[in-house]
C-alpha positions in Angstrom: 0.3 24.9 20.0 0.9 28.5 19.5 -1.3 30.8 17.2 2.4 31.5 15.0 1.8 27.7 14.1 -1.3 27.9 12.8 -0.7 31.0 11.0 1.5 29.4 9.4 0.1 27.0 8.4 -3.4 28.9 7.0 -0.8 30.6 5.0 1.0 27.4 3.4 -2.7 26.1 2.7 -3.4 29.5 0.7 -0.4 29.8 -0.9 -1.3 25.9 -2.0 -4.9 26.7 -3.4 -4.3 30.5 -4.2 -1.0 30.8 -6.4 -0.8 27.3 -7.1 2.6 26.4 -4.9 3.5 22.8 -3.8 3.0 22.4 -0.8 6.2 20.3 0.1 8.1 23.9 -1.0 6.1 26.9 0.3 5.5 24.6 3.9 9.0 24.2 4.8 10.5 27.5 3.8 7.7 29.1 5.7 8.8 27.3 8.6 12.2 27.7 8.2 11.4 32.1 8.2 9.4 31.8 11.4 12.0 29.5 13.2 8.9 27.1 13.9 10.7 23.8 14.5 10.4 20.6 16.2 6.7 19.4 17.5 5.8 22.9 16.6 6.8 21.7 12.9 5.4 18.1 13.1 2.2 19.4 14.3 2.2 22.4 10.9 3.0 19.6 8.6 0.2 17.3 9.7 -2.0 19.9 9.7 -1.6 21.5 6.6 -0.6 18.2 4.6 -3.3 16.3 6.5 -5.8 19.2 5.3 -5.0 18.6 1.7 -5.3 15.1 1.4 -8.9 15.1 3.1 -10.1 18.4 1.4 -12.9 16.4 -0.5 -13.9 14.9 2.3 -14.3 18.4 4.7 -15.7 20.4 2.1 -18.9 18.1 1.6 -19.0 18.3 5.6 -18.6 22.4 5.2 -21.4 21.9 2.7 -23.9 20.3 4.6 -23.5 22.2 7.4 -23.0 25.9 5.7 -26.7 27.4 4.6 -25.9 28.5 1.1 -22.7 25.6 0.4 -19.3 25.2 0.5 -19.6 27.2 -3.2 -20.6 30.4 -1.5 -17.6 30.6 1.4 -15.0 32.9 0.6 -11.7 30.8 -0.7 -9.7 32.3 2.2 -12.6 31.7 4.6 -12.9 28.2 3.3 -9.3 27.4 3.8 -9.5 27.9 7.8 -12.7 25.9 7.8 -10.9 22.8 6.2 -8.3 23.6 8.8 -10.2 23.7 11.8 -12.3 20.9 10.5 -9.0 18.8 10.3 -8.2 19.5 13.7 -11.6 18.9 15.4 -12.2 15.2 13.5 -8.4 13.8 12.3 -5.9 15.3 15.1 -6.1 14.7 18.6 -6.8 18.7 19.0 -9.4 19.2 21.9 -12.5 20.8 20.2 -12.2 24.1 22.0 -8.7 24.5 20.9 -9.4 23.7 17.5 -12.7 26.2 17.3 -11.1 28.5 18.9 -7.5 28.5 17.7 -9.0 28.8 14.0 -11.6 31.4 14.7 -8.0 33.6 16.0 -6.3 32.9 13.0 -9.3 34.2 11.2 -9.9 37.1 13.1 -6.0 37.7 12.2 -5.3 36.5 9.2 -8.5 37.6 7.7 -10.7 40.0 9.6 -13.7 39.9 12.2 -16.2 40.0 9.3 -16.3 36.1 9.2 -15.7 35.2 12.7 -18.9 34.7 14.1 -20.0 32.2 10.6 -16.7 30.4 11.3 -17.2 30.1 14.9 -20.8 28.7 14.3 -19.7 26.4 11.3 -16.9 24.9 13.3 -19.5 23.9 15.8 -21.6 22.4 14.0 -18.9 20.3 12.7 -17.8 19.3 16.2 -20.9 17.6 17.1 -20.0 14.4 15.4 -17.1 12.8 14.8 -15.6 11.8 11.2 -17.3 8.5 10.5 -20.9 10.3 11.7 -20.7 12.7 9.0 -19.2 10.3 6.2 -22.1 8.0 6.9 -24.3 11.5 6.7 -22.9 13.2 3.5 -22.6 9.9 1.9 -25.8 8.6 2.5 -27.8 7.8 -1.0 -24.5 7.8 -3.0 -23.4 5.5 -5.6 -20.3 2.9 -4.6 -17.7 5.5 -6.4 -19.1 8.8 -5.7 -19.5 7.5 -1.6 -15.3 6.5 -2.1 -14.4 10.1 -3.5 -16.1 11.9 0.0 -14.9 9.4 2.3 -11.3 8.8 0.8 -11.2 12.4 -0.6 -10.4 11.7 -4.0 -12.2 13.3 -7.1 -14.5 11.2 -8.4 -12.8 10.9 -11.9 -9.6 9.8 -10.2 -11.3 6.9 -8.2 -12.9 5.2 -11.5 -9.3 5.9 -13.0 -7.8 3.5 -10.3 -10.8 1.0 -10.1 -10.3 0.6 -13.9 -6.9 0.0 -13.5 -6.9 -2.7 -10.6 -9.4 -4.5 -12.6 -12.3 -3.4 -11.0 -11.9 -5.0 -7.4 -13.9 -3.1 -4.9 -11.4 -4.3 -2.1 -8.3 -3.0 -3.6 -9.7 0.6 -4.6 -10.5 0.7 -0.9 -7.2 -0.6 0.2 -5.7 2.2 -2.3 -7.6 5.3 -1.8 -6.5 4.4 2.0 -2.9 4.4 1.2 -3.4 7.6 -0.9 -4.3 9.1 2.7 -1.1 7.8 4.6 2.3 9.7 4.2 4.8 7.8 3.1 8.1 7.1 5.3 11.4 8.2 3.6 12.9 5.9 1.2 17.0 6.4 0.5 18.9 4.7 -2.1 22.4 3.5 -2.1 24.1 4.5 -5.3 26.4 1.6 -6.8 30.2 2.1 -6.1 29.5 5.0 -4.2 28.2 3.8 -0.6 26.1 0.5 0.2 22.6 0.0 1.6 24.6 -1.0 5.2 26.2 2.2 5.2 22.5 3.8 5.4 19.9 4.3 8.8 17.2 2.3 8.5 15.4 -0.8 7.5 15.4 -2.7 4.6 13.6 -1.9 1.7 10.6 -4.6 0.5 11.6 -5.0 -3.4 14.8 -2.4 -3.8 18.5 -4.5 -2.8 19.7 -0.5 -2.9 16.6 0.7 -0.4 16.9 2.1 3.3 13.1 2.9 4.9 13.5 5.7 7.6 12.2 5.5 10.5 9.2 8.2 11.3 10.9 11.7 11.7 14.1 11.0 10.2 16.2 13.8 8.5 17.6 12.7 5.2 19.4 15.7 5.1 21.7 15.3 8.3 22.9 12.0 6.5 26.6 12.9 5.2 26.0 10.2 2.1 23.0 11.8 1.4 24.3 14.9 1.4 27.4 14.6 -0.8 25.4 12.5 -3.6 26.5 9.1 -2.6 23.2 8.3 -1.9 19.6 10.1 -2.3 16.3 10.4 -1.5 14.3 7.7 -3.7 10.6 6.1 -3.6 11.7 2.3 -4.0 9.2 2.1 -7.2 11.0 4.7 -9.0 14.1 2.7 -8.4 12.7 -0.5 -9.4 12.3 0.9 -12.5 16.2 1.8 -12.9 16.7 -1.7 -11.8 14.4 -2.9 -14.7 16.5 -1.6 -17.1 19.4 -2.5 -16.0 18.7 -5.6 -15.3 17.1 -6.6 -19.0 19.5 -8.5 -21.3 20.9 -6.9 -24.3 22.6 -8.6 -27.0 25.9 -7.4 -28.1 27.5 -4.1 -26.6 26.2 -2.7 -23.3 28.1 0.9 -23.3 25.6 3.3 -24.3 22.6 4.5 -21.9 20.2 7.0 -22.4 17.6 9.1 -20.5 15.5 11.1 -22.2 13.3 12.9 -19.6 15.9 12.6 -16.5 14.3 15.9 -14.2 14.7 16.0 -11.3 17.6 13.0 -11.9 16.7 10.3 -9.3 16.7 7.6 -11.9 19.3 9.1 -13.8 21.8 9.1 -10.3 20.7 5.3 -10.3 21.0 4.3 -13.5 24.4 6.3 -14.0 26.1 4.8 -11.0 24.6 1.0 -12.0 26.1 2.0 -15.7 29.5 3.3 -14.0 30.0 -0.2 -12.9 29.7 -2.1 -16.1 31.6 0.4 -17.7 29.1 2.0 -19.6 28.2 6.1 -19.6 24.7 7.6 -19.7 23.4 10.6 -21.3 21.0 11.8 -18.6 18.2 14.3 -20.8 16.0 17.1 -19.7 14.1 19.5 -21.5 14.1 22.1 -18.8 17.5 24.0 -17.7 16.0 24.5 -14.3 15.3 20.2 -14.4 18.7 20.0 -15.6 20.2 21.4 -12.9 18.9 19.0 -10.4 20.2 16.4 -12.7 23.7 18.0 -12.5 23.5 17.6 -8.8 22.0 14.4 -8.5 24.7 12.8 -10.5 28.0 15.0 -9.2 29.9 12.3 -8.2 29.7 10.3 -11.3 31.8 11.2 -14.3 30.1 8.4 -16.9 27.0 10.8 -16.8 27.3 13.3 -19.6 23.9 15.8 -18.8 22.1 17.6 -22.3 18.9 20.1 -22.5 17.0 19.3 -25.2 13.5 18.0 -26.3 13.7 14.3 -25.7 11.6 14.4 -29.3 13.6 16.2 -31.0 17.2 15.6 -29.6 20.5 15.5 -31.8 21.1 11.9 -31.1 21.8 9.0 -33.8 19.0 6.6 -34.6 19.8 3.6 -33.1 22.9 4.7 -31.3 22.4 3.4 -27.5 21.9 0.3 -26.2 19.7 0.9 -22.9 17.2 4.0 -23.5 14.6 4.8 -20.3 11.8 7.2 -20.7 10.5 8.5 -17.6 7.4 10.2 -19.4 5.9 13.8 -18.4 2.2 12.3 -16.5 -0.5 13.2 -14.2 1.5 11.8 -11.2 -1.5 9.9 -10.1 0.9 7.2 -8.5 2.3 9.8 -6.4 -0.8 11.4 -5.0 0.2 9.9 -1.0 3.4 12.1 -1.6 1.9 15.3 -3.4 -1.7 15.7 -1.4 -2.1 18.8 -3.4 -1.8 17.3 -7.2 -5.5 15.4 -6.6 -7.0 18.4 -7.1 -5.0 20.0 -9.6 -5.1 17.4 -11.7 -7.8 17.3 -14.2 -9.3 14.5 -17.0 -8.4 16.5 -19.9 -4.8 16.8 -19.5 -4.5 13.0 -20.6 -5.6 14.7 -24.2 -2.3 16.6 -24.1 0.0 14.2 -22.0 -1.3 10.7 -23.9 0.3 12.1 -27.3 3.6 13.0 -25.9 4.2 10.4 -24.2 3.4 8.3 -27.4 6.1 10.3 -29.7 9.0 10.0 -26.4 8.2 6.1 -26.4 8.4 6.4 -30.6 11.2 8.1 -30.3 13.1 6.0 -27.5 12.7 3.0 -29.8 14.6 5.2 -32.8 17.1 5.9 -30.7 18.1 2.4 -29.2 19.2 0.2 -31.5 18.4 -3.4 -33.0 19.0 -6.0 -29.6 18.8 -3.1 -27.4 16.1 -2.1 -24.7 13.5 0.7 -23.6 12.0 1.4 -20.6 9.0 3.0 -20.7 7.6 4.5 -17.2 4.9 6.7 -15.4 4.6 7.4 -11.5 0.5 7.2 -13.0 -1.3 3.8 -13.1 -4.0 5.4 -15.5 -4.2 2.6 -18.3 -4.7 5.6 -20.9 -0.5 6.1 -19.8 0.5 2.8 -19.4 -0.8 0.0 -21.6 -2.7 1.8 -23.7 0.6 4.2 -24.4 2.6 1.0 -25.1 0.1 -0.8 -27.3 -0.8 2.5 -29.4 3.1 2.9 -30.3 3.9 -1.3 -30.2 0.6 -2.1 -32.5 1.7 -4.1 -35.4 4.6 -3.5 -35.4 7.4 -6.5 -36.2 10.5 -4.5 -34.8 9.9 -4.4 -31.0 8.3 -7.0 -28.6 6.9 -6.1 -25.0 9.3 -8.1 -22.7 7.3 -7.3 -19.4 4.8 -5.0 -18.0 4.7 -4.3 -14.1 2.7 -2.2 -12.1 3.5 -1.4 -8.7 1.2 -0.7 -5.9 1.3 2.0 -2.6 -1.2 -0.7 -0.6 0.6 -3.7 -1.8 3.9 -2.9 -2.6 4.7 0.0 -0.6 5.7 2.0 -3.3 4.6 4.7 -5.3 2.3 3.4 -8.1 5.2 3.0 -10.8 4.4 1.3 -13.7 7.3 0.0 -16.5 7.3 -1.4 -19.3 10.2 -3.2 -21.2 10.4 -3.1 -25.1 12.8 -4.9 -26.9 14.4 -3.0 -30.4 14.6 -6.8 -32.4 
């Protein structure tokens, strides 16, 4: 691989850890300005993606191995270790190559000052392979703090998920795993615009709508995909769509509503499942830049009617719809196979801000849909402080709504993102 990849690359990872980009933006435009494509392209995206996900893991390797710590390393500095350490224990990158490629894009990127510690660091790293140094850095730990280094999650983010599968020592494993492994792209076939047989691909597991690509498949070069007949959707997040659409409501079944639709997947969903019972959706986002993405996602469905304003605080009448899903603002912890950056972004105390908003948007979806109607409440997060306990805070005592269903879906089990919904009924 040529030194213009890895450049590349050291640059995506800073860009990632420096100015706080996501990585699935900066990565691909970068590549796009260098004309990088192909295996060139592959090999960038495993490497840089590859290094986020098993950050944790490679900087308690760094740390054993640099004399004063990983604390002490220079951020930019630290950035081509984790790279270089990728490469020499997770990619089939011939240890020369690897120690020596990286010590070039130092020496380029960043100056000769720290090539000769990065040269001798990478060395050292090289002389055993990944499980010899998990069984090393973990050695002593406790059962959670040995699963955060070896499946590179922080350690607050493991108990989260043990909590939440009941404490089952074999699933956490099973999870943190599938945290590590990208996912393959998932399409959806909007209703009454194209079918799932008009799509590449195999059959989604749960989804009727779902098309799995195969590895390396382009979404974009897909003409339904491209003119909105179809989209890009986890099957989780659609299964939540489905959820609503699929509850029974009493009475008229004209009126749907979204309060937080950004960046519109469920919304396109929803609006085309609503198109062909007749009913129209009002597809909500707070944010004009979110809205926008709405706009696009539902272009070829004139039922969708798409507003900008505070799902709290909207100008809607109480009890006015009959379907009402609320896609809540969380810490994405369901998604964290598909973001490898947001793991360590995300931190315990933004549950204290995120916990009460998502209680007032699941109060005020129950205002707004009315007696006999439904709500979906959802969070791409399985953390039980935004799933059940959200639902039972707002549903506790009282005599108006009844919990219909819960579901939580699973990356290791299901194969989807871990979704969880929650149907309320207005009675």
């Amino acid at each position: 691989m040529s030194d213009p990849v890895r450049s590349v690359a050291f640059h995506a990872l800073r860009a990632v850890s420096e100015q706080d980009a996501y990585v699935n933006l900066v990565l691909p435009a970068m590549l796009d300005e260098h004309h990088i494509e192909g295996r060139d392209a592959a090999f960038a995206t495993e490497l840089v993606h590859g290094t986020l996900r098993r950050q944790g893991t490679y900087d308690a390797i760094i740390d054993r191995v640099a004399s004063k710590g990983v604390r002490s390393i220079d951020p930019p500095v630290l950035d081509a270790l984790r790279l270089g350490a990728h490469q020499l224990l997770n990619m089939r990158v011939p240890a020369h190559a690897a120690v020596s490629e990286t010590v070039d894009v130092v020496r380029r990127e960043i100056g000769h000052k720290p090539v000769a510690f990065t040269n001798a660091l990478l060395r050292k790293i090289g002389q055993k392979d990944l499980d010899g140094w998990i069984g090393l850095v973990t050695a002593g730990l406790g059962a959670d703090e040995a699963r955060a280094i070896s499946a590179s999650h922080p350690l607050w983010i493991v108990k989260a998920l043990r909590e939440a599968l009941g404490g089952h020592a074999a699933q956490i494993d099973k999870l943190l795993a599938a945290d590590n492994v990208p996912p393959r792209v998932t399409l959806v076939a909007r209703p009454g615009l194209s079918s799932p047989d008009q799509l590449p691909g195999t059959p989604g597991r749960l989804s009727p709508y779902a098309r799995i690509l195969d590895e390396g498949g382009d979404p974009g070069a897909i003409a339904e995909v491209r003119d909105g007949r179809a989209g890009v959707q986890d099957e989780g997040s659609q299964l939540v769509a489905i959820a609503l659409a699929d509850a029974v409501v009493e009475g008229s079944d004209e009126r749907w509503l979204d309060l937080c639709a950004g960046p519109g997947g469920k919304a396109a969903l929803l609006g085309a499942l609503a198109a062909g019972r007749g009913a129209s959706l009002v597809a909500n986002e707070m944010q004009e830049h979110r809205a926008e993405l709405v706009r696009h996602g539902v272009r070829r469905l004139d039922n969708v009617e798409v507003t900008v304003f505070d799902g709290r605080e909207g100008p809607w009448e109480p009890g006015s719809f009959d379907r009402v899903l609320v896609d809540a603002p969380c810490t994405g912890l369901g998604a964290l196979r598909r973001r490898p950056e947001s793991r360590w972004r995300r931190k315990p105390e933004d549950l204290d801000d995120l916990v009460p908003l998502q209680e007032a948007l699941l109060r005020r979806s129950l205002e707004l849909v009315r007696p006999g109607g439904v709500v979906a409440y959802a969070t791409c997060s399985p953390h039980l402080r935004e799933t059940t306990g959200v639902v039972e805070a707002v549903t506790r005592g009282r005599s108006d709504v009844v919990v219909e269903s819960t579901q939580q879906w699973w990356p290791h089990i299901d194969g989807t993102d871990a979704m969880f919904c929650a149907i309320v009924r207005r009675s």
